[in-house]
ROMAR-92714 format. One record per residue (C-alpha): residue in one letter; x, y, z. Coordinates in nm, 4 decimals. Each point is the difference from the previous one (the first is absolute). Example, Ala and Ser with C-alpha at 12.3 -4.5 7.8 and 13.67 -1.06 7.14 Angstrom:
+--------+----------+----------+----------+
! residu !       xx !       yy !       zz !
+--------+----------+----------+----------+
!      A !   1.2300 !  -0.4500 !   0.7800 !
!      S !   0.1370 !   0.3440 !  -0.0660 !
+--------+----------+----------+----------+
***
This chain:
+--------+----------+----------+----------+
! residu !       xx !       yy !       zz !
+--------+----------+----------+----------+
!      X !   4.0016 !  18.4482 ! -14.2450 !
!      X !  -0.2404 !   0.2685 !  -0.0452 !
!      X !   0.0378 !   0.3517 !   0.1275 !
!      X !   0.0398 !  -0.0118 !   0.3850 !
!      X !  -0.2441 !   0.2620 !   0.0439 !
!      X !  -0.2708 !  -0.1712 !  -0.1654 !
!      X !  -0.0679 !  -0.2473 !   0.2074 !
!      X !  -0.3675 !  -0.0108 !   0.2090 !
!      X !   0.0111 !   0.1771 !   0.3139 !
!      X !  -0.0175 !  -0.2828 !   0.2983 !
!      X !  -0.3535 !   0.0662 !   0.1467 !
!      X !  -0.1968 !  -0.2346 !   0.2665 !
!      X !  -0.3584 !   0.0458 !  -0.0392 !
!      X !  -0.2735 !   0.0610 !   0.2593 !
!      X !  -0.3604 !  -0.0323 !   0.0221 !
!      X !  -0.2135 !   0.2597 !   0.0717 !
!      X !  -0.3735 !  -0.0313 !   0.1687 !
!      X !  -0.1878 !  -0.0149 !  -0.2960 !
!      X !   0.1945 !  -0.3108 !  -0.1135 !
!      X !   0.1993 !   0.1764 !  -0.2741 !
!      X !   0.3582 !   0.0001 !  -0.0260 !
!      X !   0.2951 !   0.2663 !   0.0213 !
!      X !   0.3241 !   0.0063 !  -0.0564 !
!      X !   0.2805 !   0.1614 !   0.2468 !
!      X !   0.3326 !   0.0948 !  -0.1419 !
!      X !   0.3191 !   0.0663 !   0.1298 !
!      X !  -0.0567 !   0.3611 !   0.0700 !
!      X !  -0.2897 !  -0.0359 !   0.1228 !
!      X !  -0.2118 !   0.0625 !  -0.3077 !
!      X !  -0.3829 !  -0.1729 !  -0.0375 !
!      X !  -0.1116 !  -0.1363 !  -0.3547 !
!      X !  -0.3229 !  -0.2119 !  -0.0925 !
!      X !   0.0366 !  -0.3853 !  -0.0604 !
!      X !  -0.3123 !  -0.0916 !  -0.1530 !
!      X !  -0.1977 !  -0.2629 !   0.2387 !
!      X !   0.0531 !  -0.3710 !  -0.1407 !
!      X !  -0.2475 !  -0.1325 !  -0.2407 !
!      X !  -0.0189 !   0.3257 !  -0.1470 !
!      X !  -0.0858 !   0.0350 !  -0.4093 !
!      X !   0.3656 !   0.0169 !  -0.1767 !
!      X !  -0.1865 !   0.2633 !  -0.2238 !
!      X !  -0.0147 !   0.2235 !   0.2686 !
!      X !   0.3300 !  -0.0938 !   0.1758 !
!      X !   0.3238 !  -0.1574 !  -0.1356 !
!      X !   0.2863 !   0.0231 !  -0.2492 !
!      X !  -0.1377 !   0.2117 !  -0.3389 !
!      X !   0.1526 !   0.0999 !  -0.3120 !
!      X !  -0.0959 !   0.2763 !  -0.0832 !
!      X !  -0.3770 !  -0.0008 !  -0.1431 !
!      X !  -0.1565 !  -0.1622 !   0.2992 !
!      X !   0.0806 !  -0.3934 !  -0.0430 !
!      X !   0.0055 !  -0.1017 !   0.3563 !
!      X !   0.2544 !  -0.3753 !   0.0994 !
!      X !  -0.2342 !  -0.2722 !   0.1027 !
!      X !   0.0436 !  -0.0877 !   0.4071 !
!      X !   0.0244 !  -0.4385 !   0.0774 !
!      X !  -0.2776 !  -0.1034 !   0.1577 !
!      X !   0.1844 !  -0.0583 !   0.3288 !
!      X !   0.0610 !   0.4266 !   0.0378 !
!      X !   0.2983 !   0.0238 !  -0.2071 !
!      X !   0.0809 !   0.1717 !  -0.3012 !
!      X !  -0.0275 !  -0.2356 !  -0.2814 !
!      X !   0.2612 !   0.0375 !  -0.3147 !
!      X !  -0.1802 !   0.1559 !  -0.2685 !
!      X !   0.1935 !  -0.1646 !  -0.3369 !
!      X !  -0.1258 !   0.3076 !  -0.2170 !
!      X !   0.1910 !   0.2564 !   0.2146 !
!      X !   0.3082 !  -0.2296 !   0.0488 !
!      X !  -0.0151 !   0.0111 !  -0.3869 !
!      X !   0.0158 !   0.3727 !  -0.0423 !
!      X !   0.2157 !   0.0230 !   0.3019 !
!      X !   0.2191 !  -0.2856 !  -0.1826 !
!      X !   0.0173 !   0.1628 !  -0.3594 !
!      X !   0.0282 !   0.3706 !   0.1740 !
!      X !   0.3109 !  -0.1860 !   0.1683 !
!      X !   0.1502 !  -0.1507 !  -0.3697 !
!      X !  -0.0811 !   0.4070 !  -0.1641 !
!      X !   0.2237 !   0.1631 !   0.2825 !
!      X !   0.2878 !  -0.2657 !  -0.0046 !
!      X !   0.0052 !   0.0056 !  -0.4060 !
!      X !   0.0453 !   0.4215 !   0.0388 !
!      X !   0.1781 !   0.0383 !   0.3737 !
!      X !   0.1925 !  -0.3510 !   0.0213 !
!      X !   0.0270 !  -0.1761 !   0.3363 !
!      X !   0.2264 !   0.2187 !   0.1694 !
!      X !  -0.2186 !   0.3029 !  -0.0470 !
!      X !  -0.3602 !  -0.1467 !   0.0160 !
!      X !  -0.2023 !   0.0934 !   0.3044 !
!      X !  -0.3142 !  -0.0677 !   0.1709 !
!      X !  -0.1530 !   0.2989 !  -0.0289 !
!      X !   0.0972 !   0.0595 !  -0.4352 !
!      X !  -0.1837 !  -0.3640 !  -0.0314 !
!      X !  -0.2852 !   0.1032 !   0.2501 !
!      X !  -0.0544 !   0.3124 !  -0.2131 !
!      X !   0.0043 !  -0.2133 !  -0.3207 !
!      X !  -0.2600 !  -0.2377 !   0.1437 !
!      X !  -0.2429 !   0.2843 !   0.1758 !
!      X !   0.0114 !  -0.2202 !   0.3240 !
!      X !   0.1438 !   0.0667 !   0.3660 !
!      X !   0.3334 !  -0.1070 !   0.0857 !
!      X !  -0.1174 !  -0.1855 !   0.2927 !
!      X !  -0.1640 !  -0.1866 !  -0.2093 !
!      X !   0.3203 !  -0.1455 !  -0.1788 !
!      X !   0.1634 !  -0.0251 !   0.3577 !
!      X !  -0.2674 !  -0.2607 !   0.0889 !
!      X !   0.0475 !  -0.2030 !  -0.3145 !
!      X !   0.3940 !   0.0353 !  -0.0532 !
!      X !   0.1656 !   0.1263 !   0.2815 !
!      X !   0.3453 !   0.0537 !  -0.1927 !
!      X !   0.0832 !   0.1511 !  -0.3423 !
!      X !   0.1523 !  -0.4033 !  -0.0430 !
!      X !  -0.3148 !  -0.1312 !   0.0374 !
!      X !  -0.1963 !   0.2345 !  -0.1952 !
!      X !   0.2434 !  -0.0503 !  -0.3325 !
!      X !  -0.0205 !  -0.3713 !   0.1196 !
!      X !  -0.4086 !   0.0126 !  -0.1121 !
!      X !   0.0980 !   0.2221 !  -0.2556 !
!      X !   0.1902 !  -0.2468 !  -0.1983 !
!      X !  -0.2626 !  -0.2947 !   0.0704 !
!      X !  -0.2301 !   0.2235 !  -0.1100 !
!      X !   0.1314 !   0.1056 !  -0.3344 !
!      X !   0.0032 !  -0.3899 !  -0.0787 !
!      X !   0.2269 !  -0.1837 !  -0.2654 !
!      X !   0.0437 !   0.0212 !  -0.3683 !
!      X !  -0.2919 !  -0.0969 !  -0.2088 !
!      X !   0.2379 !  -0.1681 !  -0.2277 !
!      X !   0.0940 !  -0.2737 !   0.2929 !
!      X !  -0.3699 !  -0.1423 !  -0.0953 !
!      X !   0.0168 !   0.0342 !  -0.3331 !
!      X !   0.3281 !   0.0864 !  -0.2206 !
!      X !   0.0026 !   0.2009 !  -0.3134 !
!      X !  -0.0063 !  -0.2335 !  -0.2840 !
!      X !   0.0500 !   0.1627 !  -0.3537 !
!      X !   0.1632 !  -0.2642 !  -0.1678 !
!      X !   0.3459 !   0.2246 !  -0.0022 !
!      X !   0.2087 !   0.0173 !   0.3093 !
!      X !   0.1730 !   0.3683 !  -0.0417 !
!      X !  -0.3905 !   0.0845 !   0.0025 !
!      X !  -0.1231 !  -0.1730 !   0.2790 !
!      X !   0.2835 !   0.0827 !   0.2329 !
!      X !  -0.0856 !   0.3984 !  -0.1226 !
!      X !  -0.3416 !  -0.0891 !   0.0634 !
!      X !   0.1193 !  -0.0509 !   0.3973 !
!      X !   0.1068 !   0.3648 !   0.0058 !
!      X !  -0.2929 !   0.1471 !  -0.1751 !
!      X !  -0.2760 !  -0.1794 !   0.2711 !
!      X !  -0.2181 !   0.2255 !   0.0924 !
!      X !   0.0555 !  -0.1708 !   0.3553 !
!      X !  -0.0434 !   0.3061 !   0.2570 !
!      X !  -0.0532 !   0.2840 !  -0.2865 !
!      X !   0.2206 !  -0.1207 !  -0.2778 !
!      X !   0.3762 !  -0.0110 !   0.0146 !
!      X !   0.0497 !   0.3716 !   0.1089 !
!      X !  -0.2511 !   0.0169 !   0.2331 !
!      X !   0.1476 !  -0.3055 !   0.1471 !
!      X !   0.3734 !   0.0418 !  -0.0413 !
!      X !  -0.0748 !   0.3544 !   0.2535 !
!      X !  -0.2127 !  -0.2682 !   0.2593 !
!      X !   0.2797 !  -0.2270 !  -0.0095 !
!      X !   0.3044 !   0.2447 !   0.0562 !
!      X !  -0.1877 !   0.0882 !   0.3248 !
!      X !  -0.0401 !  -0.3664 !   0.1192 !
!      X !   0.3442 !  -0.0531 !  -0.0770 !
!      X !   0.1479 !   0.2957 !   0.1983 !
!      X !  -0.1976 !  -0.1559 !   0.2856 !
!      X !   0.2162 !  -0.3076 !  -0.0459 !
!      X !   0.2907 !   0.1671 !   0.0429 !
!      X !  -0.1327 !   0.0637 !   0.3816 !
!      X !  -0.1187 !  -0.3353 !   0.0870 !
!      X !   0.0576 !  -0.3867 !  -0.0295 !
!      X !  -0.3721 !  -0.0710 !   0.0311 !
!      X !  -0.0597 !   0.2464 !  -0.2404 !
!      X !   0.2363 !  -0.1301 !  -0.2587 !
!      X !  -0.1093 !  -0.3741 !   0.0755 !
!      X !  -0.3679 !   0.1230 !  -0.0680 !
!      X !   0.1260 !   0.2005 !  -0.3249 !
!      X !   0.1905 !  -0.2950 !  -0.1403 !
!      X !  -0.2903 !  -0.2473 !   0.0620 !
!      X !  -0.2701 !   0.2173 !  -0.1614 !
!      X !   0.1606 !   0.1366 !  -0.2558 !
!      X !   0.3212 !  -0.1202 !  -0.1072 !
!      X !  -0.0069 !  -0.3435 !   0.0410 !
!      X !  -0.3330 !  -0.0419 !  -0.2431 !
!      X !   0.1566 !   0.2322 !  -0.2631 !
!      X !   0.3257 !  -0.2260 !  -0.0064 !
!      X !  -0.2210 !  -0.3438 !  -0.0494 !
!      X !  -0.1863 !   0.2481 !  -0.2784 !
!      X !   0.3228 !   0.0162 !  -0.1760 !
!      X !   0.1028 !  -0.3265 !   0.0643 !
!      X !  -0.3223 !  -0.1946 !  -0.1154 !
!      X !   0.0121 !   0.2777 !  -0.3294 !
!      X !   0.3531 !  -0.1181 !  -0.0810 !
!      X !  -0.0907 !  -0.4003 !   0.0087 !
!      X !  -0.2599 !   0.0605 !  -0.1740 !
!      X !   0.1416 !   0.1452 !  -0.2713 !
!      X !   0.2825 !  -0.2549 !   0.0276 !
!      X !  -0.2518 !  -0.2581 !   0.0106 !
!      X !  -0.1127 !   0.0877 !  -0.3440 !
!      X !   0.3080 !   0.0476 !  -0.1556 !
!      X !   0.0382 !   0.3923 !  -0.0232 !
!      X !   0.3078 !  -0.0154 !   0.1711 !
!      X !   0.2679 !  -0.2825 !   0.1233 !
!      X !  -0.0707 !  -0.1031 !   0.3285 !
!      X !   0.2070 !   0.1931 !   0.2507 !
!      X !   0.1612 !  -0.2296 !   0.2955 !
!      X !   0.0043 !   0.2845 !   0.1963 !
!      X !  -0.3816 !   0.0970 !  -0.0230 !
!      X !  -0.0280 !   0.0836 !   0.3691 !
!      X !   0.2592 !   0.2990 !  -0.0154 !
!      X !  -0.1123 !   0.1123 !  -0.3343 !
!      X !  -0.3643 !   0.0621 !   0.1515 !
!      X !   0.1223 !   0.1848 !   0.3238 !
!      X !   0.1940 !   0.2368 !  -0.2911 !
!      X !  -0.2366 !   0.2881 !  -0.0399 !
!      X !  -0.2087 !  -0.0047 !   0.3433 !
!      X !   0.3900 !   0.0027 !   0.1539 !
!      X !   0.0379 !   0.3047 !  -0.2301 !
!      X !  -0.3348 !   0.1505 !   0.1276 !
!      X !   0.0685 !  -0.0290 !   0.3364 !
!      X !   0.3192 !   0.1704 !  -0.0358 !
!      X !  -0.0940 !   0.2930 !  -0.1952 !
!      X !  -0.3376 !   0.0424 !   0.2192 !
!      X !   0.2497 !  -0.0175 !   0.3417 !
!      X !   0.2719 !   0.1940 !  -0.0775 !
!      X !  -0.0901 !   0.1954 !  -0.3315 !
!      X !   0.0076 !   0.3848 !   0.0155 !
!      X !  -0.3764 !  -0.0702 !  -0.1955 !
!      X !  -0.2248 !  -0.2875 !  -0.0601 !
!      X !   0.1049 !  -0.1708 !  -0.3250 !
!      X !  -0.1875 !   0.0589 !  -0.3071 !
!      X !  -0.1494 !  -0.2744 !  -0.2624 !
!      X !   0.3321 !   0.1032 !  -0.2343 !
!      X !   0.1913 !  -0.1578 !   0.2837 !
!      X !  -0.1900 !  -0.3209 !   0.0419 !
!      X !   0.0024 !  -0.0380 !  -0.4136 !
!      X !   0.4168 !   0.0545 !  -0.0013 !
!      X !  -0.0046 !  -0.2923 !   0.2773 !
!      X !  -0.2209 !  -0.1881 !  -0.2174 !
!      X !   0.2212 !  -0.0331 !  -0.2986 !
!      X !   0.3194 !   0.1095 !   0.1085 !
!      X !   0.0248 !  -0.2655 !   0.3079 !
!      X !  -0.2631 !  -0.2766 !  -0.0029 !
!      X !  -0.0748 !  -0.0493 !  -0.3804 !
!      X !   0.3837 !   0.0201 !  -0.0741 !
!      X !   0.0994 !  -0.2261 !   0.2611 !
!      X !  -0.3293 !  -0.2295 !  -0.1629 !
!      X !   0.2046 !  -0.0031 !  -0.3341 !
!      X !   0.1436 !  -0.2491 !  -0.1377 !
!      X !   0.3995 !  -0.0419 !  -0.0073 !
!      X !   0.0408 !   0.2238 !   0.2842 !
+--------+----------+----------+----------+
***
């Protein structure tokens, strides 16, 4: 959950004679609700710079996919430097320049809102199309140098967030798996038959475990390393483990 004291003060609203609206608090306090219908430029959710959130036709506020993607990547930036357990409301609000109400509306737990984030981050390029050199030990290298999300640094940092968000919910995990891990592992997998396919190595009977080899090493190292691994790591799993278990005689 977010911080408890961030949450929207409970307010009933009132109308006043000249048809506009205001809003009563709790203690008796008296702010200005813009009248329905009225131009989001002049009323509604802004970043900062004046960009107003559309309103639905029927009086409600309409989602405005531009801020959810600011909101969204201001989200991925704070997890990648805080992790889960420290992330807050306001630290991504700041990021974004927009209210914190506003993120209450669209994700009314810090679940939800790393939820989004990791739809929003998509999957790996490499699930539509797969590095094809002609040399295996290159194109599975050529999986950790993507510039998917920034390049492999960049990236690495983003993921160590999402995966300390794992450790603090099923959904999360589920989501995390599905997105990310799961296409990485057919990556590996389809790379391997491939290669085995034309002859660069024997074909392995155990393909399916071989290609879960390095993202089960990621996943590891992201969850419960002291840092995020570096591309040395990912090239010592690369020979060491899935090209010498590829070998012949072993």
């Amino acid at each position: 959950m977010f911080e408890r004291d961030e949450r929207p003060t409970v307010s009933e609203t009132r109308r006043i004679g000249d048809g506009k609206s205001v809003s009563c608090d709790r203690s008796g306090g008296v702010q200005y609700r813009p009248p329905v219908g009225t131009a989001p430029e002049e009323h509604g959710d802004t970043l900062h710079g004046g960009r107003g959130e559309a309103r639905r036709g029927s009086g409600g506020r309409r989602r405005d996919a531009s801020l959810d993607a600011v909101i969204l990547s201001a989200a991925y930036d704070v997890l990648a430097d805080a992790g889960y357990e420290d992330m807050t409301i306001s630290a991504v609000a700041a990021r974004a320049g927009a209210g914190k109400a506003t993120l209450y509306r669209r994700w009314p737990t810090k679940e939800s809102l790393v939820l989004a984030v990791v739809a929003h981050i998509g999957r790996p390029p490499e699930e539509q199309e797969l590095p094809d050199t002609g040399d295996l030990r290159t194109d599975l290298l050529a999986l950790v140098d993507s510039a998917w999300l920034g390049g492999p640094a960049s990236r690495l940092r983003g993921l160590r967030g999402l995966t300390s968000a794992a450790l603090h919910s099923p959904r999360l995990a589920d989501a995390l798996r599905r997105q990310v891990v799961d296409p990485y592992t057919e990556a590996y997998r389809a790379l391997l038959q491939r290669a085995a396919d034309r002859g660069e190595i024997a074909p392995p009977t155990d393909i399916a475990v071989l290609a879960e080899v390095v993202p089960a090493l990621a996943t590891h190292w992201l969850m419960f390393g002291a840092t995020p691994p570096t591309r040395a790591s990912f090239e010592t799993a690369v020979d060491q483990v899935l090209l010498a278990a590829c070998r012949p005689g072993r």
